[in-house]
Wavefront OBJ file of the C-alpha trace (Angstrom):
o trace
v 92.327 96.232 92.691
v 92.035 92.822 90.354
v 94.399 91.101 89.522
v 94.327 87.946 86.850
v 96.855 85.100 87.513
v 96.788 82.295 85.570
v 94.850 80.254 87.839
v 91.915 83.080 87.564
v 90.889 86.606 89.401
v 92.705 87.422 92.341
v 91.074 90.930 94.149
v 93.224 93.187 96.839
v 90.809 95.115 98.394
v 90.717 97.406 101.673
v 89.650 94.431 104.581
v 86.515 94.979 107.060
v 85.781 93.878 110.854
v 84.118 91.397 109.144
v 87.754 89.978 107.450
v 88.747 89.485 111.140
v 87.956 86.128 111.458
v 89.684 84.736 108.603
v 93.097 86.884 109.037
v 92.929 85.315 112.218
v 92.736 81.581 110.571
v 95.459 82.714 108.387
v 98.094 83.873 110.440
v 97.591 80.942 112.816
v 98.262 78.863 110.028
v 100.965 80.323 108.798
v 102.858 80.319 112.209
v 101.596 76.270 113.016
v 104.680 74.678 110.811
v 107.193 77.363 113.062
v 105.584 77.446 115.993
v 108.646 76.297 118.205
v 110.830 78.483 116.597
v 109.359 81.380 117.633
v 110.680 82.673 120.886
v 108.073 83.759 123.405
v 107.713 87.493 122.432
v 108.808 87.223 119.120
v 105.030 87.353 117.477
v 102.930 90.088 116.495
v 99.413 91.111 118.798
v 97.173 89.175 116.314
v 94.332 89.507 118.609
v 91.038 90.342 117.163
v 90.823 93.767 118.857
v 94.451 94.912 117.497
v 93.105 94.104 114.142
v 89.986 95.939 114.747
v 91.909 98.877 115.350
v 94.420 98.177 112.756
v 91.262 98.270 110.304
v 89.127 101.213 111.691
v 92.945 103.392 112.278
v 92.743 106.463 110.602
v 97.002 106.181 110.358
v 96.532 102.749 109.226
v 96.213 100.597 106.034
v 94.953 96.385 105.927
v 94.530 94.980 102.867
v 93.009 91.518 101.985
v 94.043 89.294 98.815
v 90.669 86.997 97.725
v 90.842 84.512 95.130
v 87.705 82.400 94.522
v 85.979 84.174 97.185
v 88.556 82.607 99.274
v 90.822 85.377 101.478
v 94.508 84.269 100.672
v 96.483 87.187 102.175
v 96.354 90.081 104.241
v 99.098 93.438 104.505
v 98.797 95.901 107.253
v 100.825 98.563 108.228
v 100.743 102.283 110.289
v 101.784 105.645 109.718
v 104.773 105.809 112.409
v 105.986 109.132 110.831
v 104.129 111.954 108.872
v 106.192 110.348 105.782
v 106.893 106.532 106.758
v 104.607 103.741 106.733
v 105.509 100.462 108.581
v 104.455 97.232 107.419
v 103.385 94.978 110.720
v 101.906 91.733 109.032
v 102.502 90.159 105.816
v 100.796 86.713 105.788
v 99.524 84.679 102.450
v 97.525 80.823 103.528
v 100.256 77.881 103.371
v 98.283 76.593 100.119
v 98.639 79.890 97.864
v 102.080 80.634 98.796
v 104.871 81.139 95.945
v 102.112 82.838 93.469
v 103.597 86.383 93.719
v 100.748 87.108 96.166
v 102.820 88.239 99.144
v 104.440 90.532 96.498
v 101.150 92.174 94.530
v 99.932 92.621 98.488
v 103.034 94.622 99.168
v 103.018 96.475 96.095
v 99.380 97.817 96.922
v 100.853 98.611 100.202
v 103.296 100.475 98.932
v 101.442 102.655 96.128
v 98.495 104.084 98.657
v 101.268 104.912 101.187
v 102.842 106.826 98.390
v 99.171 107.835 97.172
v 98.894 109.158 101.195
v 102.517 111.412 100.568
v 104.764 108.261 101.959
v 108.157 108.667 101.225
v 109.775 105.478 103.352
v 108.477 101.953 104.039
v 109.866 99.909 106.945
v 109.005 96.997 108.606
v 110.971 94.082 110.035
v 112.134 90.407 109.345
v 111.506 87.908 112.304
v 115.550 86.087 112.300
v 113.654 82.419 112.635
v 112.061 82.864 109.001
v 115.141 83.009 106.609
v 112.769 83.293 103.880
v 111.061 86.345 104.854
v 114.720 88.530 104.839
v 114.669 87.101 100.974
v 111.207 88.317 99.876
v 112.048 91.452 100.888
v 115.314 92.243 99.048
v 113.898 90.639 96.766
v 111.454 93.422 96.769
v 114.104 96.478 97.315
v 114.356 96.800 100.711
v 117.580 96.325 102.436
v 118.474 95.918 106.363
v 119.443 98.593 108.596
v 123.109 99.298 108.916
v 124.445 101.715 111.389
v 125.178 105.454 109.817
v 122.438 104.637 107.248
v 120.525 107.588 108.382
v 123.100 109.678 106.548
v 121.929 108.335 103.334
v 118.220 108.276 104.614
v 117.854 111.122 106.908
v 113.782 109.948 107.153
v 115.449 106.808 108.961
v 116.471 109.044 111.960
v 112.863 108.770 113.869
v 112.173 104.924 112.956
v 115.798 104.266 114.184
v 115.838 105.793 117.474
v 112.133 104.965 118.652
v 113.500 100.907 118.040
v 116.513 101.383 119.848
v 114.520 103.324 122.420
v 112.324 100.025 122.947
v 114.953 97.484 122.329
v 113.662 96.424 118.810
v 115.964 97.969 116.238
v 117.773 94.611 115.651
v 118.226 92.109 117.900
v 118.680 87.908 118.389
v 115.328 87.400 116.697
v 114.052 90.686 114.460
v 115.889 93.224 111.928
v 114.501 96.453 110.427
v 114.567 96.899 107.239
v 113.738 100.035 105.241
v 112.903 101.233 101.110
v 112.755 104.512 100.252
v 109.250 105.030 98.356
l 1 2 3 4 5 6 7 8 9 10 11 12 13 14 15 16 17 18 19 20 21 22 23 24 25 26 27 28 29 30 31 32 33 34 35 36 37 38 39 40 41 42 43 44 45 46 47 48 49 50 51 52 53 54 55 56 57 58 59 60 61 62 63 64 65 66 67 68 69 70 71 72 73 74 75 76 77 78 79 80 81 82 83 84 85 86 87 88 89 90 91 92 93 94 95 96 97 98 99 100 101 102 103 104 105 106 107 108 109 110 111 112 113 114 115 116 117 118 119 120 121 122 123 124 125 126 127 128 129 130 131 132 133 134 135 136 137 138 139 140 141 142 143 144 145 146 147 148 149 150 151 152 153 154 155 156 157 158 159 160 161 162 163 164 165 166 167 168 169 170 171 172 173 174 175 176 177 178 179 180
């Protein structure tokens, strides 16, 4: 998928094993400026094997934003349900931030989980990045509530597997949700 911004081609395209390297140099950059407000298990398993499998998953999507043959951005998420797909990184380099990048990368996302019969995105906002709870209404999803799996009965799985673990909400992450 191209894109044209006005500072030239932008591409989203499906990443490789060999996009490891430089998701890896992304996310570590992104998380440098925060780095002691993130409480000790309050990251994501950015190691190069999870994104290896993340990549070569059958029930999983990674996509890559490159602009000037540059990778900018990456978006990766997993089928949890037959019908939900959960969005587990969302990460755009400190220096092309605020270009709607984050936003195309979650729109792609979004239209091949519906193009693979989605029918509910979730994901979560980390508590220490106030920003991140913004980009996301921003982009129609909303934050779990208690009873909302009587409007969204698809909820019902997502909801009790996180309180299962102890993730549903808590001092440092909350789930949000979209209907596709």
């Amino acid at each position: 998928m191209a894109m044209k911004d006005n500072d030239g081609l932008m591409i989203i395209r499906p990443a490789t094993i060999y996009d490891i390297s430089s998701i890896l140099d992304i996310i570590t950059q992104s998380y440098q400026p925060y780095k002691n407000e993130i409480p000790p298990d309050g990251g994501f398993d950015t190691s190069a094997e999870a994104l290896s499998r993340l990549i070569e998953g059958n029930d999983s999507m990674v996509f890559i934003a490159v602009k000037d043959d540059c990778l900018v951005g990456v978006a990766s998420g997993i089928k949890h349900e037959p019908y939900i797909y959960h969005l587990k990184l969302l990460f755009v380099s400190m220096t092309f931030q605020h270009q709607g990048i984050a936003s195309d990368l979650l729109q792609t996302f979004e239209d091949k989980g519906r193009e693979k019969g989605c029918r509910l995105f979730t994901s979560n906002y980390q508590t220490w990045a106030p920003w991140s709870r913004a980009f996301y209404y921003k982009n129609g999803y909303r934050e779990y509530k208690d009873g909302d799996e009587a409007e969204c009965t698809l909820l019902k799985p997502s909801v009790e597997f996180r309180k299962k673990i102890g993730k549903l909400n808590n001092d440092y992450k909350c789930f949000i949700w979209k209907k596709a």
